[in-house]
VEXVO-191514 format. One record per residue: x, y, z of N, C-alpha, C in turn. Coordinates in steps of 0.001 Angstrom, whole numbers, plus 500000, padded with zeros to 6 digits. Layout:
N
nX:X nY:Y nZ:Z caX:X caY:Y caZ:Z cX:X cY:Y cZ:Z
...
# end
This chain:
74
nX:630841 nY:874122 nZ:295933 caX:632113 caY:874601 caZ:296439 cX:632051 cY:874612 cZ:297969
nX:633027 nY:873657 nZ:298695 caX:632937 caY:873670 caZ:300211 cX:633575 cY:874822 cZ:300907
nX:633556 nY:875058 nZ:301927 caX:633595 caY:876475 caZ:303028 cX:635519 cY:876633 cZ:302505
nX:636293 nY:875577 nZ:302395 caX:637623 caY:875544 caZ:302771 cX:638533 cY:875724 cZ:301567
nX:637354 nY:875406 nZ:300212 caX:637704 caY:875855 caZ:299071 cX:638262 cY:877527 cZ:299215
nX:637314 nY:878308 nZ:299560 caX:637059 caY:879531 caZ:298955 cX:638480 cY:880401 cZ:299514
nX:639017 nY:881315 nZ:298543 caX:640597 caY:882118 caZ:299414 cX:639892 cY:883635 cZ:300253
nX:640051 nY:883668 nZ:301321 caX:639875 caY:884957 caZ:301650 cX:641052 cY:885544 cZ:301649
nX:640899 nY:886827 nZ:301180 caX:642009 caY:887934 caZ:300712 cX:642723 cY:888615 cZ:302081
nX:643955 nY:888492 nZ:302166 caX:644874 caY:889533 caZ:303327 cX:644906 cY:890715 cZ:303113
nX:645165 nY:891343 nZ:304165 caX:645841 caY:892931 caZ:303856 cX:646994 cY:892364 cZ:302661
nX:647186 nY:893350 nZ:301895 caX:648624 caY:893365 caZ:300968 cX:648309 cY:892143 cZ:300174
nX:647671 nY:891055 nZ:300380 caX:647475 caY:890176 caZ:299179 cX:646904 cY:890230 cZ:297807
nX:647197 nY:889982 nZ:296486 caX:646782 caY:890226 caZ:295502 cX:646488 cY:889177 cZ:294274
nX:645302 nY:889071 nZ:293807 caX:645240 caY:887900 caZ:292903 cX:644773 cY:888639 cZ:291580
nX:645588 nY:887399 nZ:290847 caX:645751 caY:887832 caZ:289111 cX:645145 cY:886917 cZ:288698
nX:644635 nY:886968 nZ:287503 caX:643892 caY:885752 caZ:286081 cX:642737 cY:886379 cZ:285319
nX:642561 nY:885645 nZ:284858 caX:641042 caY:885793 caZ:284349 cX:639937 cY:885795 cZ:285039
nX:638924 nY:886554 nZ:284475 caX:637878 caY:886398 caZ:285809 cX:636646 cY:885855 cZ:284680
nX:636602 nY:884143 nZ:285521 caX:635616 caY:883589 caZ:284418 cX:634861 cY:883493 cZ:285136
nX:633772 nY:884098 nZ:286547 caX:632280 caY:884314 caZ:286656 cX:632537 cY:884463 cZ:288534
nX:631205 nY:885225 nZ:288718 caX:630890 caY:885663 caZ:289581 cX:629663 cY:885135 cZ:290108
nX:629621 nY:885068 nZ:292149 caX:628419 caY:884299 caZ:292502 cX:627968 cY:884819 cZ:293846
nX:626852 nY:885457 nZ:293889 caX:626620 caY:886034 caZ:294915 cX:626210 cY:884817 cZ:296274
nX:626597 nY:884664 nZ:297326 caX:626355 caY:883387 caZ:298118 cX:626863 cY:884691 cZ:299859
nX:625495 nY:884529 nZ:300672 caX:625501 caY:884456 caZ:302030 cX:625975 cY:886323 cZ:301998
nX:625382 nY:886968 nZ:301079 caX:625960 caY:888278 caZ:301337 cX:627297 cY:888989 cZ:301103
nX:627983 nY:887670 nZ:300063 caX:629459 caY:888142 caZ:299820 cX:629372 cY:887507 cZ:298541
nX:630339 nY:888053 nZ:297942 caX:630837 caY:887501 caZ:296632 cX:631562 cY:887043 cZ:296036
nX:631443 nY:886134 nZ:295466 caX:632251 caY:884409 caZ:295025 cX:632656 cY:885194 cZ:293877
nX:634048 nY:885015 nZ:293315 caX:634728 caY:885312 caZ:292481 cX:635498 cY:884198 cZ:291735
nX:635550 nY:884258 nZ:290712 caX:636093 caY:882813 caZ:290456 cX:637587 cY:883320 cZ:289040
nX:638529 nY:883513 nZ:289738 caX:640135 caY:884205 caZ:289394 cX:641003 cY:883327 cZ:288437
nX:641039 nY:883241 nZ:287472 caX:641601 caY:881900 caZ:287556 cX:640966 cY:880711 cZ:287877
nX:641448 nY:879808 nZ:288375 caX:640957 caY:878534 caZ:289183 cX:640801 cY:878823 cZ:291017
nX:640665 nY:880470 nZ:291019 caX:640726 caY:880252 caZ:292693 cX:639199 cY:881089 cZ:292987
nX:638679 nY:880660 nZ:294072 caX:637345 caY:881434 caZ:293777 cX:637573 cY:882458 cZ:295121
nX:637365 nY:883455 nZ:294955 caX:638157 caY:884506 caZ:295871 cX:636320 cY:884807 cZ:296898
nX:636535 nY:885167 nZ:297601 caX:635601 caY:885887 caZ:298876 cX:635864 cY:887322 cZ:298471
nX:635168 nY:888083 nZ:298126 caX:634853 caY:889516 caZ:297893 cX:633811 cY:890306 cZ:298447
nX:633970 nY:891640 nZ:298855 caX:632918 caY:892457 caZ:299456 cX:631519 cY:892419 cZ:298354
nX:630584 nY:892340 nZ:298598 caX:629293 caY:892612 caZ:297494 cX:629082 cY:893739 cZ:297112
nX:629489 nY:894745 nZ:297456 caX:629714 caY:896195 caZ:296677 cX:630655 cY:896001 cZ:295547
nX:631450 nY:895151 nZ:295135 caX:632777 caY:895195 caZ:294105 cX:631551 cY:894379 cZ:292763
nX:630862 nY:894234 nZ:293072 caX:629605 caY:893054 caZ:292110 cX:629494 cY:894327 cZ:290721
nX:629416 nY:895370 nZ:290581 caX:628887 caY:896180 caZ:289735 cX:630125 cY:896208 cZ:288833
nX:631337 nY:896803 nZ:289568 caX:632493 caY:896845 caZ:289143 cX:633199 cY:895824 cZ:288365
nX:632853 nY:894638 nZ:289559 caX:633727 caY:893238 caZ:288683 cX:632807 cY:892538 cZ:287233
nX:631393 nY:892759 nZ:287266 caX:630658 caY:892335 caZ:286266 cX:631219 cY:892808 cZ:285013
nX:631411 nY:894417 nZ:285315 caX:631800 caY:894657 caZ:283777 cX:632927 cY:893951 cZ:282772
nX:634014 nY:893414 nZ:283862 caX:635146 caY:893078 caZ:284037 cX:634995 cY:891031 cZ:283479
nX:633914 nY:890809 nZ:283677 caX:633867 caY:888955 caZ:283374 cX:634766 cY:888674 cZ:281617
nX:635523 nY:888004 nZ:281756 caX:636132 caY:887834 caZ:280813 cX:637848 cY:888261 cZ:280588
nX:638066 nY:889028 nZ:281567 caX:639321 caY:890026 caZ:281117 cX:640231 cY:889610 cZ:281910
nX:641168 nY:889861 nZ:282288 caX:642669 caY:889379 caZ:283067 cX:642716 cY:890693 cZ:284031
nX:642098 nY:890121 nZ:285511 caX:642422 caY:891832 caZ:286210 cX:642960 cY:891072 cZ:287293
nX:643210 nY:892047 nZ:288388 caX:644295 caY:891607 caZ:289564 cX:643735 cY:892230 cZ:290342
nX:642931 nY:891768 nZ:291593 caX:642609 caY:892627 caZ:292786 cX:643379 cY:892473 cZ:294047
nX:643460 nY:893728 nZ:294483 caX:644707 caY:893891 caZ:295703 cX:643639 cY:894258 cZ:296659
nX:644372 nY:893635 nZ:297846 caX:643510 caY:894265 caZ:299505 cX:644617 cY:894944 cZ:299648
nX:644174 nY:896501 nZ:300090 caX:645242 caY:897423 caZ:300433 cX:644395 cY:898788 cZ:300616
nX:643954 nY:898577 nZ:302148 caX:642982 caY:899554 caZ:303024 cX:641996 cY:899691 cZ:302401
nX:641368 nY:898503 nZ:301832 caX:640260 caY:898136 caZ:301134 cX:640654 cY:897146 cZ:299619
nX:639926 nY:896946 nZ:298775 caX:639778 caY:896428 caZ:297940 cX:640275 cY:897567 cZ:296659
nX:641051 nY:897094 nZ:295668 caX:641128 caY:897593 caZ:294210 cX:641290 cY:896742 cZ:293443
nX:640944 nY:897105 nZ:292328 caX:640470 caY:896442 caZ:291158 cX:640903 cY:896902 cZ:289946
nX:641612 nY:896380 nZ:289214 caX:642287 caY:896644 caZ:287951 cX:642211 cY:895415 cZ:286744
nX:641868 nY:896405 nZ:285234 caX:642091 caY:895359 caZ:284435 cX:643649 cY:895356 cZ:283978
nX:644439 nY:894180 nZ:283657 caX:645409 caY:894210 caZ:282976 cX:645737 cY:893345 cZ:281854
nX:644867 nY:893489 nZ:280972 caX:644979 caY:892886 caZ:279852 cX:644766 cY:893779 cZ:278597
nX:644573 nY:895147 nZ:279520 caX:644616 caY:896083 caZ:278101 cX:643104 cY:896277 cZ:277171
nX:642436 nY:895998 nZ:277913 caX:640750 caY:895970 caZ:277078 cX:640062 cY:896133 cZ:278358
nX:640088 nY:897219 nZ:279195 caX:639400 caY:897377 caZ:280354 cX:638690 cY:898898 cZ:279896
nX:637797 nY:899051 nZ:280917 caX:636721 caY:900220 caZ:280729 cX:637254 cY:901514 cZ:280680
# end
């Protein structure tokens, strides 16, 4: 995956899908949303693991949140 692939997240921006796998690379964390592989803080790694498989939506909004919405979350 090249540098220009990857989405870094805005204030107020929010991405939805499935979350089919996670990749720790350079101290941050590769998220892979859907078909978009998101840039994430490496503290969210514990949180989002539990989460591989499920339909969640993470929002930047004075930090990072994390939600499942598919109704089979923790």
């Amino acid at each position: 995956m090249t540098h220009h692939e990857v989405y870094r997240m805005r204030e107020l921006d929010e991405v939805l899908g499935p979350l089919n796998g996670l990749e720790v690379a350079d101290g941050w964390l590769l998220a892979l949303i859907g078909k978009i592989p998101v840039l994430l803080p490496l503290e969210l790694q514990d949180c989002l693991q539990s989460l591989l498989g499920k339909r969640i939506g993470v929002l930047r909004l004075d930090g990072y949140r994390v939600r499942c919405i598919d109704g089979r979350g923790p």
